[in-house]
N, C-alpha and C positions, 0 to 999 in steps of 0.2 A: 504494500500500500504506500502512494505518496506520500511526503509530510504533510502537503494539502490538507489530501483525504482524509490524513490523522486528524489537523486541523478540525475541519468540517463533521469529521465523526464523532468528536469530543464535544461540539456545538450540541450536535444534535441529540448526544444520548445526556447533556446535563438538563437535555429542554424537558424531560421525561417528567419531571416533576419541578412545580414553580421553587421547591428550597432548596432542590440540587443544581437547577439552573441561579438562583443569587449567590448559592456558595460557589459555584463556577466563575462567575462573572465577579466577582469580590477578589477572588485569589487571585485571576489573571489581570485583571486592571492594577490589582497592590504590585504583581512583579511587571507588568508595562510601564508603571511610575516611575521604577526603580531603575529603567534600562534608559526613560525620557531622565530621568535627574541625572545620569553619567551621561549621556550624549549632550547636553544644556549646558551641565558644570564645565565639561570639558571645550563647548564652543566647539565641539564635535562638527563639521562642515561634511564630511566624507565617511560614511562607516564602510571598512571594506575588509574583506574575508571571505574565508571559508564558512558554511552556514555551522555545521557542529563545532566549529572554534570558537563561532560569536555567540552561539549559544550557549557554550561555557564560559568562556569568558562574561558575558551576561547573568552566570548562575539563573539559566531557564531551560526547559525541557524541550527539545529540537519541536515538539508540537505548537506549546506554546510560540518560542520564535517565529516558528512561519505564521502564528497570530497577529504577531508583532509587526513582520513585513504587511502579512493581510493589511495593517491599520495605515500604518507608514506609505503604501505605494502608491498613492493618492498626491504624495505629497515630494517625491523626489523627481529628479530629472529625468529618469528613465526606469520608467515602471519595470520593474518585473513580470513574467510570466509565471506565475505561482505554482500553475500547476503541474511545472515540469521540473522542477527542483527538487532536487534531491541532495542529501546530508552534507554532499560532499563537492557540492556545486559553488562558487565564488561568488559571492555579491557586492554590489557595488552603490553603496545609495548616497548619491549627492544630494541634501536634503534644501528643499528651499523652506526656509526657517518662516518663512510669510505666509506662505501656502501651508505650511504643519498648524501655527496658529489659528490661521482661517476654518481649515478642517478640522479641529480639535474643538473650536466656536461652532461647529455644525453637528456634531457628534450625539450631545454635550459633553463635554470631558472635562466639567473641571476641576477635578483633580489631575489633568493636563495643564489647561489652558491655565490655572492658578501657579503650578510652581512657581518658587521664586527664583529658581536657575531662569528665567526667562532674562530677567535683571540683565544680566551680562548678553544676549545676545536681541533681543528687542527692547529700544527704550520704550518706556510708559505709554511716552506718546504715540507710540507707533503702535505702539497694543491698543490704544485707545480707538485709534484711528481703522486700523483692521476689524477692528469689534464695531465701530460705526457703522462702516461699508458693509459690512456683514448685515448688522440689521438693517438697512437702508436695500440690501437685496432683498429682502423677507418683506417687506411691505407691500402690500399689494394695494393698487393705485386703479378707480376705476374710472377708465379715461372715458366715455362714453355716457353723459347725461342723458337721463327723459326730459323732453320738452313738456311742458305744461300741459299742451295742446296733443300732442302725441300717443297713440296707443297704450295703454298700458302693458307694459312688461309680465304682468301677470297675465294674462289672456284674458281677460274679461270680456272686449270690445268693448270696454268705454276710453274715454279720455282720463289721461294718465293724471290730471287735475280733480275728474268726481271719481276715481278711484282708489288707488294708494297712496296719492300725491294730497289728499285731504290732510287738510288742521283738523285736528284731534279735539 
């Protein structure tokens, strides 16, 4: 079986039950934290290796890892193909530190987006500013008014003024 697969297997049998899926997902976010706080601390730009090196060297379980890539690929220069990787396969993730924020703000992840390693490689204001534009995509904007006079949106066939368009 892949690591993927392993990945994707271990998703699927914590979902079996709603307390084995938050103990699942508790345990692997606590050691995803731990692998964003060395990569941050360190102003880590390039993580590059062997995948059971980095996942030792990480102290995480080669399934976990390719978790970890799963979250990350989103967010580096050149995506991975996950599902053809195997243990012993080199990766290379050039991480763009703006794009990790943005997608860590979309996740929610914050016990991501919070650490304070962030300090050293995004200022304030540029988190502030990423978390703006973030929500300012999320808004939705309805460009298109009824006119007074106009059919009503609901179907009625009245005028969209003795319909829904009525003071209350």
């Amino acid at each position: 079986m892949a690591l993927y697969e392993k990945w994707q297997s271990i998703i699927e049998e914590s979902s079996k039950s709603e307390e084995a899926q938050q103990e699942f997902w508790n345990d692997f976010c606590e050691k995803e934290q731990t692998i964003y706080e060395k990569i941050l601390e360190a102003n880590q730009k390039e993580v590059k290796g062997i995948i059971k090196d980095l996942a030792e060297e990480y102290e995480i379980s080669l399934p976990y890892f390719m978790g970890f890539l799963d979250g990350i690929n989103e967010s580096i220069e050149v995506a991975n193909e996950l599902e053809k990787l195997t243990e012993n396969d080199e990766v290379s993730l050039v991480i763009d530190f703006k794009k990790l924020y943005w997608n860590m703000l979309a996740v929610p992840a914050p016990w991501l987006f919070e650490l304070p390693q962030w300090d050293g490689i995004l200022s304030a204001e540029d988190r502030k500013s990423i978390q703006k534009d973030y929500n300012r995509s999320k808004t939705v904007v309805n460009e298109s008014k009824v006119g007074r006079n106009d059919p009503c949106p609901c179907g009625s066939g009245k005028k969209y003024k003795k319909c829904c368009g009525k003071s209350k």
